[in-house]
N, C-alpha and C positions, 0 to 999 in steps of 0.2 A: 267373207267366209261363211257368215249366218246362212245367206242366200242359198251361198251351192251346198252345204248339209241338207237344208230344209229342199231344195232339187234333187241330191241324193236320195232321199228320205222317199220322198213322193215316185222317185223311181223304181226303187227300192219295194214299193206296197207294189206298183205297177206290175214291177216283174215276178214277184210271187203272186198275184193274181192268174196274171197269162199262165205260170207253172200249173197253177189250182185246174184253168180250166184243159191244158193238154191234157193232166194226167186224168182229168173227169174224161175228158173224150177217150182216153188209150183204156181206163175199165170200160167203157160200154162196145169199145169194140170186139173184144173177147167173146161174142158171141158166134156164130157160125157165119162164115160166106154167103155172098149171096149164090144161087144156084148160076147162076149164069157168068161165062166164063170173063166175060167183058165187065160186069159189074166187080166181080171178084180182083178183077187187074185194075179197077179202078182204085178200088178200094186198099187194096195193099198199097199203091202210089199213093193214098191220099194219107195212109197209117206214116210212111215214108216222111212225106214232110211235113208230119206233127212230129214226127220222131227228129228232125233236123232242129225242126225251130224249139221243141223244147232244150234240144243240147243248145243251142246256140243262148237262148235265154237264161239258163242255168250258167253260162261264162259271164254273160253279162252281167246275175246277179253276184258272183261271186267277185268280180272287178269292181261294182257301187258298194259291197262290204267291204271290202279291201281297203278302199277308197275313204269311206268313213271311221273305218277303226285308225287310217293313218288321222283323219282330224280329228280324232277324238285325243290323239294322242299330241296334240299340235303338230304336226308335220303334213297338212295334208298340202300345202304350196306350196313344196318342197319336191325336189326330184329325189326318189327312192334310188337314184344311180350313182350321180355325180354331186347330190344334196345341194345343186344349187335352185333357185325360183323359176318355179314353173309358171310360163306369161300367162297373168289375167285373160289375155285372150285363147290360148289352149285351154285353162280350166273352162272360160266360158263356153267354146268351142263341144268340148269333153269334159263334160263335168269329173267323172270317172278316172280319168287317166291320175297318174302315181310317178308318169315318166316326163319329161321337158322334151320340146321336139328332137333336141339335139340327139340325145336317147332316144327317143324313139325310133327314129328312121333306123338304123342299122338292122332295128328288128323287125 
């Protein structure tokens, strides 16, 4: 359990980093278009999937806190559903997960 904390952990800096640098990229875009109308639609698409990946990133990190408040509290291999062991090989799989496969699929 040592191991996947300290992989939580490290994921954990990872994924507030990448937040640090979307959000540095989404202030410097706030400046004016470019004049040209194909650079302009580039650029909205490229604002677009900073805009996706930091939502996506922001789920992520809130799933490895999740994930570590349950070990902090002993429970993290443990299924948050049916409280029964979630297999060594899901935790290693998914460090993150909180759910056992069985749980998880329906969702």
């Amino acid at each position: 359990m040592a191991d996947r904390k300290v992989e939580l952990e490290g994921l954990r800096d990872e994924l507030i980093d990448r937040l640090d640098r979307y959000r540095a990229h989404k202030e410097q875009r706030n400046g004016p278009l470019d004049k040209d109308m194909e650079e302009q639609a580039i650029e909205v698409q490229n604002d677009d999937v900073v805009d996706f990946l930091e939502n996506e990133a922001e789920d992520e990190l809130r799933q490895v806190m999740h994930a570590l408040a349950r070990i902090e509290e002993g429970r993290g291999e443990v299924c948050e559903v049916c409280e029964e062991p979630i297999s060594p090989a899901r935790l290693e799989a998914l460090p993150f997960t909180t759910l056992c496969r069985e749980c998880a699929e329906p969702r």
